[in-house]
N, CA and C atoms as an extended XYZ file, in Angstrom:
345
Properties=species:S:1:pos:R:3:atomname:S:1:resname:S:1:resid:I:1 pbc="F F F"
N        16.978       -8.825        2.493 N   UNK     1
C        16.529       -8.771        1.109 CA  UNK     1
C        16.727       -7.369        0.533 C   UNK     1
N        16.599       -6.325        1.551 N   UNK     2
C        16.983       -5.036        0.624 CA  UNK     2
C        18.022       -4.822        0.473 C   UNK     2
N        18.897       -5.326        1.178 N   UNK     3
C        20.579       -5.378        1.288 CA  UNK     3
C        20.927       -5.137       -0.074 C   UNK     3
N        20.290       -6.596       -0.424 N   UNK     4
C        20.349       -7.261       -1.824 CA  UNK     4
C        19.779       -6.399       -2.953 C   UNK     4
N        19.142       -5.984       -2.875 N   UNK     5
C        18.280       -5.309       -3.763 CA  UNK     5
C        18.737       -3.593       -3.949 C   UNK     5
N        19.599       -3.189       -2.713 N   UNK     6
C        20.445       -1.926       -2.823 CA  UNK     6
C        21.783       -2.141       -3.527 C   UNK     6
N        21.876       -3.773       -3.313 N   UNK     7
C        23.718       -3.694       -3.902 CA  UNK     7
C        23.801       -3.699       -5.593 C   UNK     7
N        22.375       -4.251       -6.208 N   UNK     8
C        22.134       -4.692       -7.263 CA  UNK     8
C        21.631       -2.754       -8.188 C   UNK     8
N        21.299       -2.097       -7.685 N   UNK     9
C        21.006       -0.836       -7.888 CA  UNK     9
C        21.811       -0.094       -8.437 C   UNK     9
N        21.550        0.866       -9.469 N   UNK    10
C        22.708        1.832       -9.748 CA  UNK    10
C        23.031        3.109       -9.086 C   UNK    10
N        24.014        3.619       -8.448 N   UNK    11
C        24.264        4.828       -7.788 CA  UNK    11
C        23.802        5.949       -8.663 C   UNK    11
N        23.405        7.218       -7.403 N   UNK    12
C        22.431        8.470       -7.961 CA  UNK    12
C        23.698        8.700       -8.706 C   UNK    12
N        23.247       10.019      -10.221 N   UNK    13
C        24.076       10.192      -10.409 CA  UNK    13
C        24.381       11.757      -10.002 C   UNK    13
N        25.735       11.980       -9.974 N   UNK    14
C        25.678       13.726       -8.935 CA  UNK    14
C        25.622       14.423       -9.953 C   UNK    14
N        25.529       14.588      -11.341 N   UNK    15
C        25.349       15.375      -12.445 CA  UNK    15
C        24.064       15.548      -12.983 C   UNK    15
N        22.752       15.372      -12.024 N   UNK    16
C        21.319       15.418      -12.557 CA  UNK    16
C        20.883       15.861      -11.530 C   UNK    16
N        20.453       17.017      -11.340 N   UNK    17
C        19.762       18.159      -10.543 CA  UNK    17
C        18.842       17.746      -10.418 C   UNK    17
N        17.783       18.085       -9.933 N   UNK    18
C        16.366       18.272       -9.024 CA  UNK    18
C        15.741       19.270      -10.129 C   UNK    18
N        14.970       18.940      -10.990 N   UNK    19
C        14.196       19.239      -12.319 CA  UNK    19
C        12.768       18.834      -11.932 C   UNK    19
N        12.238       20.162      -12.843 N   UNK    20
C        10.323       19.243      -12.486 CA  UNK    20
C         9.897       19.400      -13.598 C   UNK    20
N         8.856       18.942      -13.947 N   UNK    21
C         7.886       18.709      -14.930 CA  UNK    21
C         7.980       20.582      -15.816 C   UNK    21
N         7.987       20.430      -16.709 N   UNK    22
C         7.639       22.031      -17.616 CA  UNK    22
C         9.500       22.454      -17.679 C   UNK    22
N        10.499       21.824      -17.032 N   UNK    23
C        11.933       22.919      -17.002 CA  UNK    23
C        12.277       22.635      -18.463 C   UNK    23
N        12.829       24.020      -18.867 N   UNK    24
C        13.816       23.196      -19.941 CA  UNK    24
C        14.867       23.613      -19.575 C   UNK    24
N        15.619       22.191      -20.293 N   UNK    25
C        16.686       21.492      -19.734 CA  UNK    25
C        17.780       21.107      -21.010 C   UNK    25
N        19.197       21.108      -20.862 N   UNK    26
C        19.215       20.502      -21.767 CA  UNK    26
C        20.341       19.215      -20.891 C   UNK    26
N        20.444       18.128      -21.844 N   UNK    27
C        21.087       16.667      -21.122 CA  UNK    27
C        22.246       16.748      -22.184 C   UNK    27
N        23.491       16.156      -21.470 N   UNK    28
C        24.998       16.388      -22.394 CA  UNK    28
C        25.320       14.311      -21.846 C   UNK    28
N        24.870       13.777      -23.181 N   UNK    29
C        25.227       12.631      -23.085 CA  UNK    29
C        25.974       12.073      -24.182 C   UNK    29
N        26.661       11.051      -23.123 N   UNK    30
C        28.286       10.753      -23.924 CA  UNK    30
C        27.210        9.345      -25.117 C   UNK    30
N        27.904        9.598      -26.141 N   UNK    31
C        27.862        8.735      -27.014 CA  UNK    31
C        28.557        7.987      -27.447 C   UNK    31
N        28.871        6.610      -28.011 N   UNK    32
C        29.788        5.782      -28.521 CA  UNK    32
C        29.791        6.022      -29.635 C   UNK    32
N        30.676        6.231      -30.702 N   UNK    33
C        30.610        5.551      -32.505 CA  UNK    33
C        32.188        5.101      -32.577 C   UNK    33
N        31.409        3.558      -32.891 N   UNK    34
C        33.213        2.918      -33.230 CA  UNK    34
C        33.656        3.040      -31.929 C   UNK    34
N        34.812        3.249      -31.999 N   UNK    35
C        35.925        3.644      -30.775 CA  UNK    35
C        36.104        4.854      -30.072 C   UNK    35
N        35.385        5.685      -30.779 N   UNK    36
C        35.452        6.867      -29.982 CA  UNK    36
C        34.244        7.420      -29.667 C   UNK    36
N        34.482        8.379      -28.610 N   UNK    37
C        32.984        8.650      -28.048 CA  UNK    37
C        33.202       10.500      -27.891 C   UNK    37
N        32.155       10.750      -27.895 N   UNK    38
C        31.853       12.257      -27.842 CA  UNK    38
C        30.368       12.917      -27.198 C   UNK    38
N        30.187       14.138      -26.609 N   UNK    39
C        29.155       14.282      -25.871 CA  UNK    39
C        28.506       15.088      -26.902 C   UNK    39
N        26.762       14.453      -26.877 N   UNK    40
C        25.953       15.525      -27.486 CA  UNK    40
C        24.789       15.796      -26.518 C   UNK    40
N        24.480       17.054      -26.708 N   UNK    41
C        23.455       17.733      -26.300 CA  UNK    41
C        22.075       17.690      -26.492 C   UNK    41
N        20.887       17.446      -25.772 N   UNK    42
C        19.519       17.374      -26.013 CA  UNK    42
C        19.246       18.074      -25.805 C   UNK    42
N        18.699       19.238      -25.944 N   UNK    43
C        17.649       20.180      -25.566 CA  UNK    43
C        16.229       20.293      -25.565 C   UNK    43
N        15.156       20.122      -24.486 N   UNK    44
C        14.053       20.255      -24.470 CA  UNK    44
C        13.304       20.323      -22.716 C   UNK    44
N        12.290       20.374      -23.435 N   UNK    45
C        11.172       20.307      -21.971 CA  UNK    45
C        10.754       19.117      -21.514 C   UNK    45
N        10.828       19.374      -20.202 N   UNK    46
C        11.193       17.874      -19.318 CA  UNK    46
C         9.389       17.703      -19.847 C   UNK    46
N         8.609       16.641      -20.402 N   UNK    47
C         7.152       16.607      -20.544 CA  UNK    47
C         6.260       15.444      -19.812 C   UNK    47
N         7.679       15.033      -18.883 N   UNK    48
C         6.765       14.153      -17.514 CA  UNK    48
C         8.135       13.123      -16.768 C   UNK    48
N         7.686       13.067      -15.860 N   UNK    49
C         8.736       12.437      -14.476 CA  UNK    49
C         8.257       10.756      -13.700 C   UNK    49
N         9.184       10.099      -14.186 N   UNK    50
C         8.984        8.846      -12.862 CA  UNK    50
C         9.971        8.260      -12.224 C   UNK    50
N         9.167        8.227      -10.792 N   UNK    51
C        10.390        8.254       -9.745 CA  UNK    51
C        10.102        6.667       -9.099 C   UNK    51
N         8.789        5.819       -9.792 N   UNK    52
C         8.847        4.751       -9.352 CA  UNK    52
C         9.862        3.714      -10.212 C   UNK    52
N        10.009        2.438       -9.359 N   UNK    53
C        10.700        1.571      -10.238 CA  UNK    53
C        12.300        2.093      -10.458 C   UNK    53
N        12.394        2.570      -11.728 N   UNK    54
C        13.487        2.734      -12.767 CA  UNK    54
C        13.345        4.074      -12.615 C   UNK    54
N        13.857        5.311      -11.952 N   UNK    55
C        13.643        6.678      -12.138 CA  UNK    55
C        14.051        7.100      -13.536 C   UNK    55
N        13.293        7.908      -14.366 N   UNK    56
C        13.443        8.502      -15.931 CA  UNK    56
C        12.693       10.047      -15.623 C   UNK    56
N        12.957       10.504      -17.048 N   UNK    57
C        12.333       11.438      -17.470 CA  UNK    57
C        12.786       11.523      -18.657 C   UNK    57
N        11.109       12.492      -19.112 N   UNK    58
C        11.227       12.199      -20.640 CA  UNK    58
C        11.236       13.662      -20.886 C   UNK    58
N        12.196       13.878      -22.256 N   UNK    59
C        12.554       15.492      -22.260 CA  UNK    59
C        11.907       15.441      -24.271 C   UNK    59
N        11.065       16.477      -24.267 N   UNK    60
C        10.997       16.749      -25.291 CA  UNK    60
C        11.457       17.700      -26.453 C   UNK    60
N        11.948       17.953      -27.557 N   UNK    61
C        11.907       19.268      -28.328 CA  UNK    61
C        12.167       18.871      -30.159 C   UNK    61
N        11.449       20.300      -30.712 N   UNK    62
C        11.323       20.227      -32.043 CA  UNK    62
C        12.345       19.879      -32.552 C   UNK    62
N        12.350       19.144      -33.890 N   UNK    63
C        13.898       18.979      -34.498 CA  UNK    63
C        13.297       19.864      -35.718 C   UNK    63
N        14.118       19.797      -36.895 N   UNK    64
C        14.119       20.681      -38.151 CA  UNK    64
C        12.667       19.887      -38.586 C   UNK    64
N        12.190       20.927      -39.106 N   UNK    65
C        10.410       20.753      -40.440 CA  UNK    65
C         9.438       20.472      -39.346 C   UNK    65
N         9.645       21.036      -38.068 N   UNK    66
C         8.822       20.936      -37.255 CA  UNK    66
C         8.495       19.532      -36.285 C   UNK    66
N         9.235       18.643      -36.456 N   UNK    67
C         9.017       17.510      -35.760 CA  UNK    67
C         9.529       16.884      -34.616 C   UNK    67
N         8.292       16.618      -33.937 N   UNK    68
C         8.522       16.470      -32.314 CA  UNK    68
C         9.431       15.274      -32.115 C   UNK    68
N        10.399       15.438      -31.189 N   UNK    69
C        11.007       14.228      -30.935 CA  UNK    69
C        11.322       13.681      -29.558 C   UNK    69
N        10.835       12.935      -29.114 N   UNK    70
C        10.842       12.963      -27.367 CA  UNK    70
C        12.367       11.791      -27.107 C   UNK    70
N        12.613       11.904      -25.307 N   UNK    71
C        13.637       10.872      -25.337 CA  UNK    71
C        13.421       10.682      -23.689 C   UNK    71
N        13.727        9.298      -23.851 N   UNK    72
C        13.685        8.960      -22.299 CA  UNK    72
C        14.979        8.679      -21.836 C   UNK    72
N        15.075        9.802      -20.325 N   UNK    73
C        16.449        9.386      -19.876 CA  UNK    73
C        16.474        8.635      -18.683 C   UNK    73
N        17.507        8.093      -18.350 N   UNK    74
C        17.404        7.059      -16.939 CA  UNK    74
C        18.162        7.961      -16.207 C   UNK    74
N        17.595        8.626      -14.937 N   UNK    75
C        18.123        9.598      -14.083 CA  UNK    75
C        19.541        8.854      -13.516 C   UNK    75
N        19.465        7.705      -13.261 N   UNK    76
C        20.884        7.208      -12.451 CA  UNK    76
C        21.986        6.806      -13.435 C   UNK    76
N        21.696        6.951      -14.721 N   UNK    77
C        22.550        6.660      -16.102 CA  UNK    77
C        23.868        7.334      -15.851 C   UNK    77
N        24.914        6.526      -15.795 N   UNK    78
C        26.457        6.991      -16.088 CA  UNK    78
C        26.805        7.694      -17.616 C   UNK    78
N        25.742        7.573      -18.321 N   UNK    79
C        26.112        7.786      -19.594 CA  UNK    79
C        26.024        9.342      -19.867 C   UNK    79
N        25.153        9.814      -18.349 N   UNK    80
C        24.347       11.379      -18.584 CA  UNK    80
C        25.577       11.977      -18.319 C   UNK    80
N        26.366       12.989      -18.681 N   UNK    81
C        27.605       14.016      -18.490 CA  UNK    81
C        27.301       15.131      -17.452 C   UNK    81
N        26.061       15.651      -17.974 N   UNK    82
C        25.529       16.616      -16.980 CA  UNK    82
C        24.126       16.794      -17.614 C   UNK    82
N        23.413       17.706      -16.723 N   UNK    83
C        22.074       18.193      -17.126 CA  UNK    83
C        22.023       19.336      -16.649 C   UNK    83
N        21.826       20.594      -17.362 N   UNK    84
C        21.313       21.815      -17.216 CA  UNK    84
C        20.055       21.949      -17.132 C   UNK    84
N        19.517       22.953      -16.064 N   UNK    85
C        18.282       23.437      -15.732 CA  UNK    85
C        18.535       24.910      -16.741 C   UNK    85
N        17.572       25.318      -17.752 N   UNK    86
C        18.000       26.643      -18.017 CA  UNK    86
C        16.674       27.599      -17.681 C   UNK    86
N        15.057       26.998      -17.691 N   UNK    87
C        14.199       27.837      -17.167 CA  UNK    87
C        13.043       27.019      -16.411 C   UNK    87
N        12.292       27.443      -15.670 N   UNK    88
C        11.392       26.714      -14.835 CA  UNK    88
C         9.960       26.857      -15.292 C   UNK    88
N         8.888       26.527      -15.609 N   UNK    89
C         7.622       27.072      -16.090 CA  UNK    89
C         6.867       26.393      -15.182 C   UNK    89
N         5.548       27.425      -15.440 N   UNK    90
C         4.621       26.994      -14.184 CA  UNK    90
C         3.302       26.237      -15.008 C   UNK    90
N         3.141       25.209      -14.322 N   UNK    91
C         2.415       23.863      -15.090 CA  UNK    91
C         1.846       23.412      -13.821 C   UNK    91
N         0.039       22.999      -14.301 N   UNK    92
C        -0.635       22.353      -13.664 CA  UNK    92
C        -0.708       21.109      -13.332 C   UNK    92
N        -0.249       20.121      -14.515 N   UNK    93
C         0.032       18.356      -14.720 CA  UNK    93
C         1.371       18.326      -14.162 C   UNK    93
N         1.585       16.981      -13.892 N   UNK    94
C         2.576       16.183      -13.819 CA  UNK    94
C         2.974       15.408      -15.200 C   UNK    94
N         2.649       15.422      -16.001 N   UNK    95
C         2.036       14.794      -17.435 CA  UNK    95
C         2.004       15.837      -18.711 C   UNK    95
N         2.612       16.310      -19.565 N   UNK    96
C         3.021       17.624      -20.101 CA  UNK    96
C         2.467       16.721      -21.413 C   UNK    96
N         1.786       15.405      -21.164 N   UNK    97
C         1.016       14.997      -23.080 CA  UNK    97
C         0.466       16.075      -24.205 C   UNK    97
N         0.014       17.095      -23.500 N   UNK    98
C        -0.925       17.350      -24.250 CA  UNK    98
C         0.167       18.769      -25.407 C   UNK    98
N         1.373       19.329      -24.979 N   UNK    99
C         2.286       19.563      -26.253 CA  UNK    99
C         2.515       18.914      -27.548 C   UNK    99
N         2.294       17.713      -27.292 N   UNK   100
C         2.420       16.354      -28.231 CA  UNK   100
C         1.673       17.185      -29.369 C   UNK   100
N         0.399       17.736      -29.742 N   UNK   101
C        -0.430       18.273      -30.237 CA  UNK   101
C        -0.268       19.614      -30.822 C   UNK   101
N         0.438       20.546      -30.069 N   UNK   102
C         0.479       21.661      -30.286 CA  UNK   102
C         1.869       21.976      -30.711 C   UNK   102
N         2.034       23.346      -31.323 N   UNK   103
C         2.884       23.598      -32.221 CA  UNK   103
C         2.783       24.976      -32.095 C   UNK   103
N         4.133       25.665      -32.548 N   UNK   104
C         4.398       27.196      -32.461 CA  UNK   104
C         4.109       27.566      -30.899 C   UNK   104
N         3.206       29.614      -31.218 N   UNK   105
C         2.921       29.473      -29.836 CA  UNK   105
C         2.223       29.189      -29.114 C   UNK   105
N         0.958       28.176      -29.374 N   UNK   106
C         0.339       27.518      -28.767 CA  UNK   106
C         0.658       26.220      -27.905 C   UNK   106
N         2.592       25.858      -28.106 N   UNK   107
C         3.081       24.736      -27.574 CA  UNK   107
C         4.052       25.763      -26.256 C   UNK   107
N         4.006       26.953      -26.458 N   UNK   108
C         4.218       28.182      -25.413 CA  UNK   108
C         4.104       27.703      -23.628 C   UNK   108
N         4.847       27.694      -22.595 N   UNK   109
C         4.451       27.076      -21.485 CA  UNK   109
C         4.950       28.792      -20.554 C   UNK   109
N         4.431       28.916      -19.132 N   UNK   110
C         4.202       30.416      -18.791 CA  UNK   110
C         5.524       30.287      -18.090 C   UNK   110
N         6.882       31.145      -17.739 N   UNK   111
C         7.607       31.050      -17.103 CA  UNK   111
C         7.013       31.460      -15.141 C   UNK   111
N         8.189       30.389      -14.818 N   UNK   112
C         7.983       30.761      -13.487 CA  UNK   112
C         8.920       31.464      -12.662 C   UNK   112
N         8.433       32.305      -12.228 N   UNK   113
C         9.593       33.484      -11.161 CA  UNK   113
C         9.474       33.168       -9.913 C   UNK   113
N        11.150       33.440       -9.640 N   UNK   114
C        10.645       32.832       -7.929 CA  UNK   114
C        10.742       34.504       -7.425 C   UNK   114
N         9.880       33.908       -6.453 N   UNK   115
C         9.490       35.281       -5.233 CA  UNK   115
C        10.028       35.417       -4.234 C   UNK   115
């Protein structure tokens, strides 16, 4: 039965790094319009991770007049081009909800240095 259940699965994809909760990141995914397709860029903070089921993550960031816009990606998605890690921050949750709320530098997260 898992045979079955591995053949039916989508392969990892090798263009999505090992990211945690607080990185920002940005995701370069191919888009369709019409007949032709082209890659655009997301940029934001990864603001929570699931690795059960359907592996995702949801990446957040401001668009213009201040408004939050979140997006869920499917980690094993062929559609993802690549994903950049560009900084790591140090965060207590697994669960980054509570940005949802905050704005300017109070939506501020602490960078993390490695030692």
């Amino acid at each position: 039965m898992t045979n079955l259940l591995n053949a039916v699965e989508a392969p990892i994809n090798p263009n999505v790094p090992q990211m945690f909760t607080g990185d920002q990141v940005s995701v370069f995914l191919r888009i369709k319009e019409g007949t032709t397709e082209r890659v655009q860029e997301f940029k934001g903070t990864v603001i929570g991770k699931s690795d059960t089921g359907t592996p995702t993550f949801t990446v957040r960031r401001i668009a213009s007049n201040g408004i939050g816009v979140e997006r869920v990606f499917l980690t094993r998605s062929p559609r993802i081009e690549k994903v950049t890690v560009h900084r790591h921050s140090q965060v207590r949750r697994s669960k980054l909800y509570f940005l949802r709320d905050r704005t300017g530098k109070r939506a501020r997260l602490k960078q993390k240095f490695n030692k």
